[in-house]
N, C-alpha and C positions, 0 to 999 in steps of 0.2 A: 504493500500500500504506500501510494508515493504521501510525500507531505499538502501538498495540494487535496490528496482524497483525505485526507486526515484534518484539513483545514477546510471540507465542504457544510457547510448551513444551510443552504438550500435542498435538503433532500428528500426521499420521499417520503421517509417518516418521520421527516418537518412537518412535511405538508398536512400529511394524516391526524396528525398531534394538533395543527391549528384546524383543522375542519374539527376536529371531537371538540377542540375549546369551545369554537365558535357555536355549534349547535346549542351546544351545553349553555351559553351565558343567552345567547338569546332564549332559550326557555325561560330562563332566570327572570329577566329580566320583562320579556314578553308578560308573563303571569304576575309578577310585580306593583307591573302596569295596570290589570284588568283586573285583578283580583279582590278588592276593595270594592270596585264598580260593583262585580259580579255576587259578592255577599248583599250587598245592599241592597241588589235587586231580587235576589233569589229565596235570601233568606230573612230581607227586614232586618237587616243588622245595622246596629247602630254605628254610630261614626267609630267609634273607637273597636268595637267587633269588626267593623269594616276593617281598619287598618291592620289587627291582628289576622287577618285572612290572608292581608297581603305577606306582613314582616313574621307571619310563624315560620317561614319559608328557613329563613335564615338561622330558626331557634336551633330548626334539624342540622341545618351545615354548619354550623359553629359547634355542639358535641360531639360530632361524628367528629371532627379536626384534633379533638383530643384525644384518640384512639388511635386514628387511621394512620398515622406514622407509625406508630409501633407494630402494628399486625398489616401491613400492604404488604411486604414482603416473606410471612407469612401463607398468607392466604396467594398469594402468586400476584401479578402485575395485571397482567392479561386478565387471566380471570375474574378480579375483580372489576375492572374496566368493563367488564361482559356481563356480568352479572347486575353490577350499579346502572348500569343502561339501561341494560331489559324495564329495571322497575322504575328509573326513571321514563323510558316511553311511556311505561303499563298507565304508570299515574296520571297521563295526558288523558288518556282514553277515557279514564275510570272517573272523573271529574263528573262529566256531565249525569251521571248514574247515580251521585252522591246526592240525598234528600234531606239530610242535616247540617245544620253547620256546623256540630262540635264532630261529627264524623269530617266533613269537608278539613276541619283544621289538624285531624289526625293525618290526613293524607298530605295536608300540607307540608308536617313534617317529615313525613316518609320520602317525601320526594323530595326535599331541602337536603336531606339526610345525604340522600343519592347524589342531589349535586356536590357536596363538601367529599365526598369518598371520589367524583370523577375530576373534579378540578385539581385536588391535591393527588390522584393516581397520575393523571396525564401529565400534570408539570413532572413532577418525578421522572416520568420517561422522557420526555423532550430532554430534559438535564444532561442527561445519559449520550441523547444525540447531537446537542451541542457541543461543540469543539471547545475547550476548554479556553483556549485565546481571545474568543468572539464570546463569552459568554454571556455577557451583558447586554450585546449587540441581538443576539439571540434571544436573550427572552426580552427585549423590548418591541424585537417583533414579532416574538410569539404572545405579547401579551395585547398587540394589537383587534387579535380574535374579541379578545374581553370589550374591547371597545367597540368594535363593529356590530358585535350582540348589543352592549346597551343603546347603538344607535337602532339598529335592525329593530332590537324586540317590540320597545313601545309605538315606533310608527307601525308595525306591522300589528299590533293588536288592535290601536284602535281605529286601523284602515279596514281591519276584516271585522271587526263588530260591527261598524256604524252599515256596511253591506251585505255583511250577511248572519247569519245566528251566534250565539253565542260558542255550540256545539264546535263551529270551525275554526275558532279561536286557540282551542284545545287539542282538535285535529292538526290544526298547524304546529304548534307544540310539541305536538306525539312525534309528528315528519320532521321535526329538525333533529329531535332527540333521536330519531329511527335511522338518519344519517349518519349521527354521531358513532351511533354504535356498529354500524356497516362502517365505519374509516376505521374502526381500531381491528377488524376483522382480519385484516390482512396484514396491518402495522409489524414488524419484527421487533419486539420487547426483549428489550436485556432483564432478564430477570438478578434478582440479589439473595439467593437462598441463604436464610439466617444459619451463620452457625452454630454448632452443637452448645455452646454455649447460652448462646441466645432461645436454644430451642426448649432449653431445660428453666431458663426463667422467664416463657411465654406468657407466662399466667401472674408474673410478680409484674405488680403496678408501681412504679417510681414517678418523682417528680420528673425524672430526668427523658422517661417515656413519653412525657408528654407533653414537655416545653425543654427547647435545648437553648440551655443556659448561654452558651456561644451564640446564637443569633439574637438572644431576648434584646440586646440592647439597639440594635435598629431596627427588632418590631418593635420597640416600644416608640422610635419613631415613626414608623408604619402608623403605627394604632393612632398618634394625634395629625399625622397627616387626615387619615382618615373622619376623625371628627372634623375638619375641617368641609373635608368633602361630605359629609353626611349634612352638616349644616344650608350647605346649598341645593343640596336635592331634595331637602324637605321643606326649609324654608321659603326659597327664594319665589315660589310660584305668588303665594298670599303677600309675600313682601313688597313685590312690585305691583303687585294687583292694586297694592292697597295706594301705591303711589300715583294710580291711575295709568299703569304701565303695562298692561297685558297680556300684549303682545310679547315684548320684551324679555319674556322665562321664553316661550318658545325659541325667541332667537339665541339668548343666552345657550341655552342648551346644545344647539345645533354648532354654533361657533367653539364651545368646550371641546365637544365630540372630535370637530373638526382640527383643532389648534391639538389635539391630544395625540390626535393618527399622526399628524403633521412630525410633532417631536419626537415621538418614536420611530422614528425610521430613523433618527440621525441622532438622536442623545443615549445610544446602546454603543454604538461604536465611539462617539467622546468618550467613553467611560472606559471601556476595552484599551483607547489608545492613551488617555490624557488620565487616567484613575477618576475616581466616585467623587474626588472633590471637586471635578469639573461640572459636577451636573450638579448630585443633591443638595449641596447650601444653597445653590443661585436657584433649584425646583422651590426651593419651601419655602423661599425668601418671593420668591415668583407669584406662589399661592400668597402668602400673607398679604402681600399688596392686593391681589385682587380682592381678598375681604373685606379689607382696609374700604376699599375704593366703592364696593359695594354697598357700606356702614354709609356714605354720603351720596350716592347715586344719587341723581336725581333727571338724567338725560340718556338715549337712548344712547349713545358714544358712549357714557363713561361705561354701560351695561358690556358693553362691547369692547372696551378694553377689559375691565373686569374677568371677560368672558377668555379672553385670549393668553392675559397671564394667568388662569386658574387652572387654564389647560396645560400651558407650560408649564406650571408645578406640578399637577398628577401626574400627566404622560413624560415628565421627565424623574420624579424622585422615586415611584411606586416601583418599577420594573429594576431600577439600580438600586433600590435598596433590597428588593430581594435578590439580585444579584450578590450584593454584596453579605448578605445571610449565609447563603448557599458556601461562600468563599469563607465563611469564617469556622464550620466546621468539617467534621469528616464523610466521607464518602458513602459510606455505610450508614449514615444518618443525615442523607437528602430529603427523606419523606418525613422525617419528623422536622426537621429544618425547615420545609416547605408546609408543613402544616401549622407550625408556629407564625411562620409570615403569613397567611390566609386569616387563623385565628385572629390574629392583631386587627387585620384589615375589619374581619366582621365585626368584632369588637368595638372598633371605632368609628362604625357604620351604626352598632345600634345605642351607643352608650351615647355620642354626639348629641342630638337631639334631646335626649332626657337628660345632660348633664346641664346643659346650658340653655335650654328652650326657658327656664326663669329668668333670662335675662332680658325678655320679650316686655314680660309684666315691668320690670324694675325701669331697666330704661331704651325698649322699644329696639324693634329691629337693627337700629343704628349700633347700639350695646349690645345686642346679640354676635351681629359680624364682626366690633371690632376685638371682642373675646374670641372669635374664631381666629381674627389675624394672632392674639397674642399667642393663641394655644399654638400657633403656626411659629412665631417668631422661638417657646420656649423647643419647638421640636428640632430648630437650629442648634440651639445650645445642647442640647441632650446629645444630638446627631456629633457635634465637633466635641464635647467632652468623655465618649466612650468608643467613638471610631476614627471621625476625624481627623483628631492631629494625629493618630498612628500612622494614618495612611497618608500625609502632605510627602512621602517619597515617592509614594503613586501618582501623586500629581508632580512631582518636578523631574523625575529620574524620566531617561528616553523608554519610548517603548517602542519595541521589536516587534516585525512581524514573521515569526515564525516560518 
C-alpha cells in the first residue's frame, strides 16, 4: 500500500459512513420538527407535553451514550449498526399505529435510544477510516452529514405535512433510516475485539467506562458551546417575533446552516495543518459575538451577521474539538471517547434552555443572549486553561504532509 492509498479520505467507506450519518440526523431532526405539532394534534397535548414529544427523543440518546462505548465492541460494530437501524426504521413505521401519548413517548425513547447507539457506532468507524494526518479534516466533513440532516429534516417535514398526511411524514422517516441501514450493509468495518481482559470485567461498571477522563476537559467545552447553541434554536424564533421580526429566524437559520457547511470544508484541514488553536478560540470567540450581537439586534443585517458568525463558531469549534478528544486518548477507547463528546453535546443541548431561560423573566431576551455570549467567552478560558496552551507547539511548529 503506497502512502498516497494510506493518505486516501475520500473512500468508499467514507462515503457509506456519511450517507448512514446523514439519514440518521435527518430523522433526528425531521421528527424534532413535527413532533410537538403532531402531539398536539393527535393527542391534545399540552404545550409542555407537546415539547416533551418532541425532546424525549434525546432522553433515549443521551443514556444509551453512557453505555454504548463500553459494550460497541462487545456486541461487534456491524452488528450493532444492523440491529440499531432495523429498530430505528421499525419506529418510523410504528408511529402512526400509536393511540397514546405516554405509549407514543415510550417509543420516542426507543428510537432516540437507536439514534445515540448509531451516531456514536458510525463515528467510531469512520475514525478507523480516516487517515490519521487528515483527521480533523475528516471528520469536519464527515460531520457535515449532521448539518445537511438539520437543514434537510425540518424543510422536509413541514413540506410533506402541509401536502400530504401526517402518515408520510413518518414514511419518509422510515426511507431515510431504510437507507441508512442499506449503506452500512456492505461498509467493510474494522472491528476491535475486547481482550480477555476486558472480557472478564464486561459486567464491572466504572466511572472510567463511561466518561474518559482524557477527553472530559474539551467536552466540557463541547457541553457550553453547546448551551450556546441550544439557546438559539429554542429561543430565537419568539425572540425576534416579538421584535416584530418574523421572518428573520427563518433566514437566521438558513444563513447558520449555510455559513456552517461553508466552514467545514476548510477549518478541518486549518486544524490538520496549523493545530486546534487555529480554529477553536477564534470558533467560540466567533459564536460569542454572535450572541452578543443578537442581545441588541434590532435590524435585519445585524440578524445576518449574527447569523454568519454563529455559524463560524459551531461549524468550526464542534468537529475540532472532537477531533481533538479522539487525539487525546487511546485507540482502544475511540467509542467511549466519542461517546463522551456526543454526551457533552446532548447535555448542553438540553440543560441550555432550562439553565438560563430565567434570564428571560429577570432581564429579557437581551440578558438571556448576552449570558449565552458569557457562557461562550468562559468556554474560551476552560478551552486555553486544560488544552490550549499545551498544544500552542501545534500551532507554531511546521507541519508535514506525510
Amino acid at each position: 500500500m503506497t502512502a498516497t492509498t494510506k493518505n486516501a479520505l475520500f473512500t468508499r467507506d467514507y462515503f457509506l459512513a456519511f450517507t448512514v450519518l446523514l439519514g440518521a440526523y435527518i430523522v433526528f431532526v425531521a421528527l424534532m420538527t413535527f413532533m410537538a405539532l403532531y402531539a398536539a394534534d393527535r393527542f391534545q397535548a399540552n404545550d409542555t407535553a407537546a415539547g416533551f414529544a418532541a425532546s424525549s427523543f434525546v432522553v433515549g440518546a443521551g443514556l444509551v451514550r453512557l453505555v454504548i462505548g463500553k459494550y460497541l465492541d462487545f456486541i461487534g460494530r456491524k452488528r450493532t449498526l444492523i440491529i440499531s437501524l432495523i429498530v430505528f426504521t421499525v419506529s418510523s413505521l410504528i408511529y402512526p399505529l400509536v393511540d397514546h401519548y405516554s405509549l407514543m413517548i415510550v417509543l420516542r425513547i426507543i428510537q432516540g435510544t437507536a439514534f445515540g447507539i448509531i451516531s456514536t457506532a458510525i463515528t467510531s468507524v469512520v475514525i478507523d477510516v480516516i487517515p490519521t494526518s487528515r483527521r480533523s479534516e475528516g471528520l469536519g466533513y464527515y460531520s457535515l452529514a449532521a448539518t445537511l440532516g438539520m437543514a434537510i429534516g425540518p424543510f422536509a417535514a413541514v413540506q410533506i405535512s402541509e401536502v400530504a398526511s401526517d402518515v408520510w411524514v413518518f414514511n419518509f422517516t422510515a426511507l431515510c433510516a431504510a437507507i441508512s441501514l442499506l449503506a452500512v450493509l456492505p461498509m467493510r468495518i474494522q472491528e476491535h475485539p475486547p481482550s480477555p481482559e476486558d472480557h472478564a470485567q464486561r459486567w464491572r461498571i466504572r466511572g472510567s467506562d463511561l466518561i474518559d477522563s482524557k477527553v472530559l476537559p474539551v467536552a466540557i467545552v463541547a457541553f457550553l458551546s453547546a448551551i450556546g447553541y441550544a439557546l438559539v434554536t429554542t429561543y430565537l424564533p419568539p425572540f425576534l417575533v416579538g421584535r416584530g421580526m418574523t421572518n428573520a429566524a427563518s433566514l437566521f437559520f438558513i444563513i447558520f446552516a449555510l455559513t456552517m457547511l461553508g466552514v467545514r470544508l476548510f477549518a478541518g484541514r486549518i486544524h490538520d495543518r496549523r493545530g486546534e488553536n487555529a480554529v477553536i478560540p477564534i470558533a467560540l470567540l466567533a459564536f460569542a459575538l454572535s450572541l452578543a450581537l443578537l442581545a441588541v439586534t434590532d435590524s435585519l443585517w445585524q440578524v445576518i451577521v449574527a447569523a454568519i458568525l454563529g455559524g463560524i463558531g459551531q461549524g468550526g469549534a464542534v468537529p475540532s474539538l472532537q477531533a481533538v478528544g479522539i487525539s487525546r486518548t487511546t485507540h482502544e477507547r475511540v467509542p467511549i471517547a466519542t461517546s463522551t463528546h456526543y454526551l457533552a453535546l446532548d447535555a448542553g443541548i438540553a440543560v441550555g434552555p432550562v439553565a438560563l431561560g430565567f434570564m428571560i423573566g429577570l432581564s429579557g431576551y437581551a440578558g438571556l443572549y448576552l449570558a449565552g455570549a458569557a457562557v461562550l467567552l468562559v468556554s474560551i478560558v476552560v478551552y486555553w486553561l486544560t488544552h490550549g496552551r499545551q498544544a500552542v507547539r501545534s500551532v507554531t511548529a511546521p507541519q508535514h504532509e506525510s
